[in-house]
N, C-alpha and C positions, 0 to 999 in steps of 0.2 A: 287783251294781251295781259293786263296785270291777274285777269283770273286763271290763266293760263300758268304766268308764275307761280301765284300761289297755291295753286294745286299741285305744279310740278317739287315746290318745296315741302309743302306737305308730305310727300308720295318718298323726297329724300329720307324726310325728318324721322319721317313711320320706320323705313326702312333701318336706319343706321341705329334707332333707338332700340327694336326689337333685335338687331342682331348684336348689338355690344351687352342685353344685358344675359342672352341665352349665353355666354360666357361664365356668369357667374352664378348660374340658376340651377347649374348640373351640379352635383359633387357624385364623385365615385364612391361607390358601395366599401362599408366599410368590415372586415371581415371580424368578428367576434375571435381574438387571443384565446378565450378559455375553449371555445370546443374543440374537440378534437380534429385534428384535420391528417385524413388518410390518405397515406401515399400512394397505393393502388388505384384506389378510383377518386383523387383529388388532386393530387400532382402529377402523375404519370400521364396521364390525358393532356396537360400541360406541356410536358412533354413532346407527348406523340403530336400535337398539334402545332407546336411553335418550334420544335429546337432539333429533331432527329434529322431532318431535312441535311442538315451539316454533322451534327455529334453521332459520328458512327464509330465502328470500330479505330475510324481514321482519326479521328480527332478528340482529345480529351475534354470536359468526360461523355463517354460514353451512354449516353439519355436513351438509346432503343429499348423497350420494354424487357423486362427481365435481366439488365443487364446493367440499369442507371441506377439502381441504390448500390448496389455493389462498387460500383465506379466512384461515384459521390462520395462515399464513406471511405474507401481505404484510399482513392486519391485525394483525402484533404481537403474537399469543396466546399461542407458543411462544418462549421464551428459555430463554439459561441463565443461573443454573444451575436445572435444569428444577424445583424445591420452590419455584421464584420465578415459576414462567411463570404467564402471566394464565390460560390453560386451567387448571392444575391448581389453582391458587388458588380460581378457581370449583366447581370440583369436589370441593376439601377444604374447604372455607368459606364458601361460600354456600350460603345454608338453602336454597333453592332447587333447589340443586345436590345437595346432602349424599346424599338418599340413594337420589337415581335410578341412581347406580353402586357396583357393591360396592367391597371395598379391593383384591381381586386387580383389577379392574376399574381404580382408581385407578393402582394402581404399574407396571400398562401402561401408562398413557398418560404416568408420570413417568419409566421407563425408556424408553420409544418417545422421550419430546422429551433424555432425558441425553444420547441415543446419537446426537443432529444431526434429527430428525423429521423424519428420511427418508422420501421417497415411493417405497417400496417395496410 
């Protein structure tokens, strides 16, 4: 009986130890500010993956390819300094938003608008 326990506590202890520290053991990828980061094939695929599904012609802005820097830029989504632009605001804090994009996902799109949210 008692070896029964303490195997069964053991079997907790393993359990609760390995899964509280995989918690703190991950950090997400952290994306390098100075390289260039291209809105074509680095945001737009963001885009087309996470946000077209609702941002159509119907709803501002408009993210369908070809049609979402254009939208971004003269409706006002991207400013700086880019932790203040109306895009990333929605995307770090709107529930809505929160968590159709991951955080490397995010600091693209905060690096792409620091760097002028260039249509490259």
């Amino acid at each position: 009986m008692l070896r029964q326990l303490l195997a069964a506590l053991m079997v907790i202890a393993a359990f609760g130890g390995l899964s509280s520290c995989e918690k703190y053991s991950w950090m997400p990828e952290k994306i390098d500010p100075i390289i260039p980061v291209l809105f074509q094939t680095e945001i737009q695929p963001i885009f087309n993956a996470k946000c077209v599904s609702c941002h159509t012609s119907i709803r501002n802005p408009d993210l369908r390819d070809g049609k979402s820097y254009e939208s971004l830029t003269s409706g006002e989504f991207v400013n700086q300094p880019g932790k203040s632009s109306v895009l990333y605001l929605h995307m770090t804090t709107n529930a809505q938003h929160i968590q159709r994009s991951t955080y490397p996902e995010k600091d693209l799109v905060l690096n792409w608008i620091n760097q002028g949210a260039l249509n490259n």
